[in-house]
C-alpha positions in Angstrom: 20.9 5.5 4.6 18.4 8.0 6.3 15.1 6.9 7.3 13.8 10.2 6.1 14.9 8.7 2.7 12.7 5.8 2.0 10.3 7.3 0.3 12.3 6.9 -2.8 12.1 3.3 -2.1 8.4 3.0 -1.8 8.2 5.4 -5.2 10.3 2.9 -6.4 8.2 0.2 -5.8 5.4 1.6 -6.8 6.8 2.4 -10.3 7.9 -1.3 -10.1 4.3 -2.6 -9.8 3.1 -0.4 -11.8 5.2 -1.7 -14.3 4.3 -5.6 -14.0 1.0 -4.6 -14.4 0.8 -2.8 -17.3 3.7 -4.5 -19.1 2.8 -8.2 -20.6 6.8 -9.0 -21.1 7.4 -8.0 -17.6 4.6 -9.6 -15.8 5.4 -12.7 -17.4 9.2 -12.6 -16.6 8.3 -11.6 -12.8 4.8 -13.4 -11.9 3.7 -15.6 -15.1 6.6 -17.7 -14.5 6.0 -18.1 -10.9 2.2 -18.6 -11.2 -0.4 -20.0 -14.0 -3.6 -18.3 -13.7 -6.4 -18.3 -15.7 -7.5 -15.1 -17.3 -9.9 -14.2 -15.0 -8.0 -14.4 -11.9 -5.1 -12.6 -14.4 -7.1 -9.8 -14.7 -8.2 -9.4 -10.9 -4.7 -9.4 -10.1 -3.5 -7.1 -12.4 -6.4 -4.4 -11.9 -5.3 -5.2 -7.6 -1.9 -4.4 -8.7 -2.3 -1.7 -10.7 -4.6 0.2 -7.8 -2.4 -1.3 -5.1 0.8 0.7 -7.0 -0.6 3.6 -7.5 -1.6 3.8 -3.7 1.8 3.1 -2.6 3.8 5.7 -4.8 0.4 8.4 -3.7 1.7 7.6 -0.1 5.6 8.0 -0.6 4.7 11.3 -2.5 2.9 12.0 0.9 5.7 11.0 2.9 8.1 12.8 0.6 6.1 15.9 0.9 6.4 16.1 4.8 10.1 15.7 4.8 
């Protein structure tokens, strides 16, 4: 694989956390079985995963642009 090429991955993960934090079904197969949270902290991690994705497939856009 070409290291000019991992932008798809990082797209891909974005689109992955993206996911778990919009999805209830998915979250709770991926990070509700792992960890029991109370709503609050729920929610904070949710909104930090929802901004954190969106960050991550912004920057391999960026990285897909300059290839």
């Amino acid at each position: 694989m070409k290291i000019e090429m991992i932008y798809w991955l990082m797209i891909i993960l974005g689109v992955i956390l993206l996911s778990t934090s919009i999805s209830n079904s998915f979250y709770k197969v991926t990070i509700g079985k792992y960890l029991q949270l109370n709503i609050y902290f729920e929610a904070i991690l949710r909104v930090f995963l929802f901004f954190l994705s969106i960050i991550v497939i912004f920057v391999g856009l960026y990285f897909e642009s300059l290839f």
